[in-house]
C-alpha positions, -999 to +999 in steps of 0.1 A: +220-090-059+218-092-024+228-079+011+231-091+044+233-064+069+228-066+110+201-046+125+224-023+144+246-011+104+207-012+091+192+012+117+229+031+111+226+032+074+192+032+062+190+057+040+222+042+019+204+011+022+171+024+007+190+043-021+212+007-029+179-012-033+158+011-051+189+024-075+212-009-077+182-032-077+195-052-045+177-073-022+190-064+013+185-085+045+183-073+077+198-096+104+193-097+143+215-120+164+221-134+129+184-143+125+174-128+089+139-106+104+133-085+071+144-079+035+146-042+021+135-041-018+123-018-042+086-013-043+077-025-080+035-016-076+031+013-049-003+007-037-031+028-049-048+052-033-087+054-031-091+093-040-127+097-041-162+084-024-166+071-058-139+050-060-144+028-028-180+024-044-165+013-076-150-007-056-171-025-032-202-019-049-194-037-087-182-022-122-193+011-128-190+035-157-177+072-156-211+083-169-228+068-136-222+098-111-254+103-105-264+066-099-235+062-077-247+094-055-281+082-050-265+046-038-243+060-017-274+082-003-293+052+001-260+036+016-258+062+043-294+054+054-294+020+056-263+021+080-283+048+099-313+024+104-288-005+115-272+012+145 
């Protein structure tokens, strides 16, 4: 379903507004001088935070397997001086 709400009842009631789109499954847009600006919905995939150094190699660095810890500390090593040498 959706919403149209002025800025001024959005920055009033954003909190109802929040709880209506995440609960009730509305779409909700936020009006200013009755030009729509933004639309409030519920957040389907939350982005994923990196956790570990290993990730953000897994990441940037190719496919890697659980059992590769130690291959993945001697990259990042090897990483840390490269960048060292280019500055």
């Amino acid at each position: 379903m959706l919403k149209v709400v002025s800025a001024y009842e959005a920055r009033k009631n954003l909190g109802e507004l929040m709880n209506l789109a995440y609960y009730s499954n509305y779409d909700i847009v936020v009006e200013k001088m009755g030009k729509p600006m933004v639309r409030i919905v519920k957040v389907t995939n939350p982005i994923n935070k990196v956790s570990s150094r290993s990730d953000i190699l897994k990441k940037y660095a190719g496919v890697w397997s659980v059992d590769d810890t130690e291959k993945i500390k001697k990259y990042t090593k090897s990483f840390r001086k490269s960048v060292k040498i280019l500055k």
